[in-house]
C-alpha positions in Angstrom: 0.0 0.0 0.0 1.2 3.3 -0.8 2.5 6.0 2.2 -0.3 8.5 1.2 -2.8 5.8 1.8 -1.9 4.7 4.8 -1.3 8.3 6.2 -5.3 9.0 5.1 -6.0 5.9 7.2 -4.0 6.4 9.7 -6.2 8.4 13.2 -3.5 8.3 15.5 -1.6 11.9 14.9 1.7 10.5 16.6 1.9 7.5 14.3 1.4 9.4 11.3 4.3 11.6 12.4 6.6 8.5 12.3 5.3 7.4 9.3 6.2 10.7 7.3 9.8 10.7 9.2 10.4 7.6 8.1 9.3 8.1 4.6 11.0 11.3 4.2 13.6 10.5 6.6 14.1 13.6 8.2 13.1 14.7 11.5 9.0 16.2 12.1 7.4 18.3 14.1 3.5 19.0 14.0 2.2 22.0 16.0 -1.3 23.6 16.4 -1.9 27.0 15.0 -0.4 28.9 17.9 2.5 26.9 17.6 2.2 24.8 20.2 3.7 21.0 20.1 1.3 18.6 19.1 3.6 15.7 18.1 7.2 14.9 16.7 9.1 12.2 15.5 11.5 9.8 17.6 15.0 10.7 15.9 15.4 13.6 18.5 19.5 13.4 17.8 18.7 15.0 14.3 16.4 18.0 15.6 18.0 21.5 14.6 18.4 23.9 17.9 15.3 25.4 17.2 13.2 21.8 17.5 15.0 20.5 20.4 13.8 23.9 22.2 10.0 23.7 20.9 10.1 19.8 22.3 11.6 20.9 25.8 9.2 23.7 26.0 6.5 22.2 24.3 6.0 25.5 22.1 8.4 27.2 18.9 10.8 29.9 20.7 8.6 33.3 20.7 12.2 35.1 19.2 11.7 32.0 16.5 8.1 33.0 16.3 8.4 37.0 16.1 11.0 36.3 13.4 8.2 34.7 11.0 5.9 36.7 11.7 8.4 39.7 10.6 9.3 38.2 7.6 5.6 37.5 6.2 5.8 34.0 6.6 3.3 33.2 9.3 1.1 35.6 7.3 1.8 33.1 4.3 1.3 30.1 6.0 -2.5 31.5 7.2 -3.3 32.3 3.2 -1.4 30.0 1.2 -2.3 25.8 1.0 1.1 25.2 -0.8 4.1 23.9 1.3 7.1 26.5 1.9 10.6 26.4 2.2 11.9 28.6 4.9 15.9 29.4 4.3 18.3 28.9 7.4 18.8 31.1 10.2 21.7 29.6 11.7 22.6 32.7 13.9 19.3 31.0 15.3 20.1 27.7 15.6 17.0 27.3 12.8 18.2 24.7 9.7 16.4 25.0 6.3 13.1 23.6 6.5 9.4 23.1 4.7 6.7 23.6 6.6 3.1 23.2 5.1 -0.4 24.6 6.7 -2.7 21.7 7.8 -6.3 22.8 7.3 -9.5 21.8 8.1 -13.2 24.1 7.7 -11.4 26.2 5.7 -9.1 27.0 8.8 -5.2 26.9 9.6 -5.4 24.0 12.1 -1.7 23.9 12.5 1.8 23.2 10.5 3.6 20.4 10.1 7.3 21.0 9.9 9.9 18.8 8.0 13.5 20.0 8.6 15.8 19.5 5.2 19.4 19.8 6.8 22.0 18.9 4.0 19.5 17.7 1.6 16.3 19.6 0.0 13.1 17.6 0.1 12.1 15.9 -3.9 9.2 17.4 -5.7 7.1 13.8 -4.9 8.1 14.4 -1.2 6.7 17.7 -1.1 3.6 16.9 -2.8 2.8 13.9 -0.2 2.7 16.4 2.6 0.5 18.8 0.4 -1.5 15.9 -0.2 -2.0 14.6 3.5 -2.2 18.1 5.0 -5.5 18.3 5.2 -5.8 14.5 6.7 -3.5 16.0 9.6 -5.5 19.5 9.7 -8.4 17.0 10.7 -6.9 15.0 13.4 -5.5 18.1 15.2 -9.0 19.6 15.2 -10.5 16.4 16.3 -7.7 16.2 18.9 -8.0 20.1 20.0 -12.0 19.9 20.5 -11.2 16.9 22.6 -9.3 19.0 24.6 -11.4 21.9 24.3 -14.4 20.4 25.4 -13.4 19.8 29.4 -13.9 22.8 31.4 -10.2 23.2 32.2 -9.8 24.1 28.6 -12.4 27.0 28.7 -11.1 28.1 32.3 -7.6 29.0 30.3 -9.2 30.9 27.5 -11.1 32.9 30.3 -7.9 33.4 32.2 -6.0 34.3 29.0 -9.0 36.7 27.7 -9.1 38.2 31.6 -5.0 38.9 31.0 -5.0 39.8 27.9 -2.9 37.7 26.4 -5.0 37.2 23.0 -3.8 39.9 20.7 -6.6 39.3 18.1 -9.8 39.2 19.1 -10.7 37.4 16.2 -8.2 34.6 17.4 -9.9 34.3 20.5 -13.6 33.8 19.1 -11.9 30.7 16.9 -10.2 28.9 19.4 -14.0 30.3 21.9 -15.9 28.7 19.1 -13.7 25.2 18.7 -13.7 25.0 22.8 -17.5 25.3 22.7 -17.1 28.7 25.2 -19.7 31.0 25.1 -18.9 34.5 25.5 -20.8 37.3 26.5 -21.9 39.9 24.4 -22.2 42.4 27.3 -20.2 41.7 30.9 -19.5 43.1 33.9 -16.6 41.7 36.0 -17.4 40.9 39.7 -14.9 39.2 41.8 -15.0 38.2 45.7 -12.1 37.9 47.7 -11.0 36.8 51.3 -10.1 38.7 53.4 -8.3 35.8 55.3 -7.4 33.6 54.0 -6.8 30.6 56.7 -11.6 30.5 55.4 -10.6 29.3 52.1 -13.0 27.0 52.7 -15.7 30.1 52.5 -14.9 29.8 48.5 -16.6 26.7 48.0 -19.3 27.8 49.6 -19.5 30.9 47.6 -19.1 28.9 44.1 -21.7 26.5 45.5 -24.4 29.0 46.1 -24.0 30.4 42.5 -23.9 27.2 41.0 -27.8 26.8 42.3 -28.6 29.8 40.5 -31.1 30.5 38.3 -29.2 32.8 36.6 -25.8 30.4 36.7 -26.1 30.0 32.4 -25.0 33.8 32.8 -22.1 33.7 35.0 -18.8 32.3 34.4 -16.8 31.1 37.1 -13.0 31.5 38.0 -11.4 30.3 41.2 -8.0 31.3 42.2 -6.3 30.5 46.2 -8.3 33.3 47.2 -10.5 35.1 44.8 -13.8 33.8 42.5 -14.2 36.0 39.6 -17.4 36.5 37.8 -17.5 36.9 34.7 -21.5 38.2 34.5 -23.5 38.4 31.0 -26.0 41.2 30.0 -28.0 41.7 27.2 -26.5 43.2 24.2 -28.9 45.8 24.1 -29.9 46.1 27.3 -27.2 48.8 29.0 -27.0 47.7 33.0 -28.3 44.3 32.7 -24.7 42.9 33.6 -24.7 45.3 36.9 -28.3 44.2 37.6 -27.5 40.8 37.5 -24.1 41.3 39.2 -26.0 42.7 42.1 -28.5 40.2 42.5 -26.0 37.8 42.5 -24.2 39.9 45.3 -27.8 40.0 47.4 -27.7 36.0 46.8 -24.6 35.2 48.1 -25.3 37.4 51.1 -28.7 35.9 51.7 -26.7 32.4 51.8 -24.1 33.2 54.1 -24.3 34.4 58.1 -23.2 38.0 58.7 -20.5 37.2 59.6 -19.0 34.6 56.6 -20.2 37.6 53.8 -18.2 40.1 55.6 -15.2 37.6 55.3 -15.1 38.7 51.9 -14.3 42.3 49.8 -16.3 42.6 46.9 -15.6 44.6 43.9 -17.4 45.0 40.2 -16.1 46.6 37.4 -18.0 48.4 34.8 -19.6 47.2 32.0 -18.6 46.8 28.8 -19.5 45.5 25.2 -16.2 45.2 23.9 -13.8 41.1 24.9 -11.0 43.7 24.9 -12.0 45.4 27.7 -13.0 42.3 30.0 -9.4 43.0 31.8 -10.3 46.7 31.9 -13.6 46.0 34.0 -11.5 43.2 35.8 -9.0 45.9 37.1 -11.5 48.1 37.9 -13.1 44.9 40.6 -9.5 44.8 41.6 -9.4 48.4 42.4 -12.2 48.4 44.4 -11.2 45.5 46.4 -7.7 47.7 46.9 -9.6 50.4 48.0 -11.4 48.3 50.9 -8.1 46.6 51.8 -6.7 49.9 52.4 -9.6 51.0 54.6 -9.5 49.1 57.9 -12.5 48.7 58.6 -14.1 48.9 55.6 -17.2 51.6 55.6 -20.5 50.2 55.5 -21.1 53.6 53.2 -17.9 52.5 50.6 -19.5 51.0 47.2 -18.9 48.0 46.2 -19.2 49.3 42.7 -15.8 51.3 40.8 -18.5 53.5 39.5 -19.7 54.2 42.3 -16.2 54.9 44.5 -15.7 58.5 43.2 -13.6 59.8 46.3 -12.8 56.7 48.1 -10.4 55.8 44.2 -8.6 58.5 46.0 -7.9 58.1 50.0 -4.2 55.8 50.0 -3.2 58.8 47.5 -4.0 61.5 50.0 -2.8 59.4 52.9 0.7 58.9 51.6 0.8 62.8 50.7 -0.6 64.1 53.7 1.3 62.0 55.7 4.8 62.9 54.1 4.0 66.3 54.8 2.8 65.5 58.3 -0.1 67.8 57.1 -3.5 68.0 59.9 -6.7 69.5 59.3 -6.4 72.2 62.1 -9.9 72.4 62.4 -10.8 68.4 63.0 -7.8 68.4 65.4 -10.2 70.7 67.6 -13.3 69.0 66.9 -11.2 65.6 68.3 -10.1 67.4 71.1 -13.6 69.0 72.0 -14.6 65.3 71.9 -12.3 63.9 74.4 -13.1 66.6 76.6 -16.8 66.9 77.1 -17.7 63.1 75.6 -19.4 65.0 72.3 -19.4 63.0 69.6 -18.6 66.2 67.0 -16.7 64.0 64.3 -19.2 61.8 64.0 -21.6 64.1 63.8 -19.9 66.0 60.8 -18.8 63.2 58.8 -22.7 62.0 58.7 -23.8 65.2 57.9 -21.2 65.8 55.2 -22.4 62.4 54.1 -25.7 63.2 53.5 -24.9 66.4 52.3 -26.2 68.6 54.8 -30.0 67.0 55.0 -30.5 67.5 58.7 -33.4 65.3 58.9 -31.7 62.4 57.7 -28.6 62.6 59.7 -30.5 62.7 62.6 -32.0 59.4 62.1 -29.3 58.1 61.2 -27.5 59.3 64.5 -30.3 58.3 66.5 -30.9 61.6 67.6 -33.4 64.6 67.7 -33.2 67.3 65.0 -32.2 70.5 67.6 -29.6 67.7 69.2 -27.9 68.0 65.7 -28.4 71.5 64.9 -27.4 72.1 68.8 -23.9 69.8 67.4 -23.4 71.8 64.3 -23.3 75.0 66.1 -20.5 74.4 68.3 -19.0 73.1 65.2 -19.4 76.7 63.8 -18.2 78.6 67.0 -15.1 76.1 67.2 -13.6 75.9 63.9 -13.4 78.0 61.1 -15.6 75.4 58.9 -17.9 77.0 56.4 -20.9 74.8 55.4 -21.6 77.1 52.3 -18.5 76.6 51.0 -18.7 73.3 49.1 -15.0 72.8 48.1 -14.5 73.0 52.1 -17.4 70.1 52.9 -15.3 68.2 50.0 -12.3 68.1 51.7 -13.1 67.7 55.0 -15.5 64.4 53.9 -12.3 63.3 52.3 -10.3 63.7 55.3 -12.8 62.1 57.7 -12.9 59.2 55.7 -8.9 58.6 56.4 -9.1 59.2 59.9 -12.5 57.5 60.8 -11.2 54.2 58.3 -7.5 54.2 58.9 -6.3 53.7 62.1 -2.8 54.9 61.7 -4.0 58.1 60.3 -6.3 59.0 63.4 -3.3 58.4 65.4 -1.2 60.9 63.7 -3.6 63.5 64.8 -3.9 61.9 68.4 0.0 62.6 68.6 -0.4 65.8 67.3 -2.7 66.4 70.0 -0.2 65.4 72.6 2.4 67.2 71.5 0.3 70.6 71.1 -0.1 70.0 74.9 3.4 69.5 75.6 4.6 72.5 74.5 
């Protein structure tokens, strides 16, 4: 029976790599389209420098890679069916080779790779591998949607889409569409994470609690040591419907935890997008809110969980670190602190609330739990202490700002405590 026969009825992808080497007898190499080893042939001793560093790493050298991409020929091998003789680049450790595109659906599959060495390849030698190419396109799709098909497969695309590292999006829709992934045609990124992480074990309960529900077809799920990220699906036309759904599925998980095993957790969501190329721009965004809580100890029950929503807070650690290398105090809250420690008023409090509400007397009073000329009694010795306007709204800005640092970081409010003291040492 001929070799092209046997090839064509041949399944196994690693036999007919033998069979070829043997044939040909030179050394093979088959790779997928991202150039990624899929199988070579068992005379290793005669693999150029190149080869011997694809089979170690199990993918061709990215310097190997950028080279052919430089010199048109990866943009060749995409367009063209016929087999291509690359010259050496022994500065490179790369020998003369032919490499021809295995195709299958109308689609660059992957390459098979024939090093020549010394001695060119015969017209009938390259026309086998023509020939056979698209038996071998086959087998590497049949083996890649094999692959692609288990859920660790579609957790890497996600990872790789989340970093990034797909510089095409029309790449990263093929190899979507041969792993049978599903992406979303508008997301939101929502992503919980411990805060200690000795309750690991709090992630499982998490990932079980979305896995029951009804909305789970819309959510995809990433787990890291200490994180699950979410990526959440909207409508296409439908602006918000990621952030609704992101929400709800924030109000679920709290509904299925205790008090105490939600609040183990920081919670951030990015905004939504319409755009894969910006499902790591609304995954940095999470991130950034999550940084934001981290740097807030405790975290303020008033802080949005949302990045749209954190207008001032995005800015706190960046006034704490300038404030505090120019030991710089708010000359006004250090007497309202003092005043406090005094006579057991509760001044501070009282003005960050009100800022917080933006001067609506009735509801700071509620939320103080106390009667409306108790807080108007409060903002008049507020008045007669301190030089604080509450007309001027650039003021109320900074001063909410600034009560935010000392009322959330402890090692800010202690700066003005020894500030304090040392006022009343001298």
């Amino acid at each position: 029976m001929e070799v092209k026969k046997q090839i064509l009825q041949i399944e196994d992808i690693h036999k007919i790599t033998e069979l070829i080497s043997s044939t040909l007898h030179k050394p093979i190499i088959i790779e997928n389209k991202n150039f990624e080893l899929i199988s070579y042939s068992s005379s290793v001793d005669e693999f150029d420098q190149t080869q011997q560093k694809t089979i170690l790493s199990k993918k061709c050298p990215v310097f190997i890679i950028d080279r052919l991409k430089k010199e048109g020929i990866v943009h060749k091998l995409e367009n063209k069916t016929k087999p291509i003789r690359i010259e050496a680049m022994e500065e490179l450790g790369f020998h003369q080779r032919i490499v021809v595109a295995a195709r299958h659906l109308n689609h660059t599959m992957g390459y098979i790779w024939v090093q020549e060495a010394d001695k060119p390849l015969e017209q009938d030698e390259i026309s086998l591998l023509e020939e056979v190419s698209a038996h071998v396109g086959k087998l590497i799709y049949d083996t890649y949607n094999k692959w692609s098909a288990s859920e660790g497969r579609k957790d890497e695309l996600l990872w790789e889409l989340i970093h990034q590292e797909y510089s095409a999006e029309k790449q990263f829709k093929q190899d979507a569409a041969l792993a049978k992934l599903p992406l979303p045609e508008r997301f939101a990124i929502l992503v919980f994470s411990l805060v200690n992480l000795q309750q690991k074990s709090l992630l499982d309960y998490v990932e079980e609690t979305i896995n029951q529900l009804p909305s789970r077809s819309k959510i995809q799920m990433l787990k890291t040591e200490f994180q699950v990220v979410l990526i959440v699906h909207g409508l296409k036309e439908e602006r918000d419907s990621a952030t609704y759904l992101a929400r709800q599925t924030i109000d679920n998980v709290k509904d299925a935890l205790n008090n105490d095993d939600f609040y183990s957790f920081m919670i951030g969501l990015g905004k939504e997008y319409d755009t894969l190329y910006h499902v790591r721009k609304s995954f940095l965004e999470a991130l950034e809110v999550i940084e934001t809580a981290n740097f807030l100890t405790p975290r303020p029950d008033a802080m949005p969980r949302e990045f749209s929503q954190l207008g001032v807070y995005r800015y706190l650690a960046t006034l704490y670190e300038k404030n505090s290398s120019e030991d710089y105090f708010s000359e006004d809250l250090l007497k309202l602190i003092v005043k406090d420690a005094e006579g057991q008023t509760d001044l501070l409090k009282t003005l960050e609330v009100y800022l917080a509400n933006n001067g609506k007397a009735k509801q700071t009073a509620n939320e103080l739990y106390i009667h409306p000329n108790t807080l108007n009694y409060r903002i008049k010795q507020m008045v007669e202490l301190t030089n604080i306007d509450f007309n001027n709204f650039n003021m109320k800005s900074y001063l909410y700002t600034e009560l935010l640092l000392l009322n959330n970081v402890p090692a800010y409010y202690k700066r003005y405590k020894d500030a304090i003291r040392n006022n009343q040492a001298h």
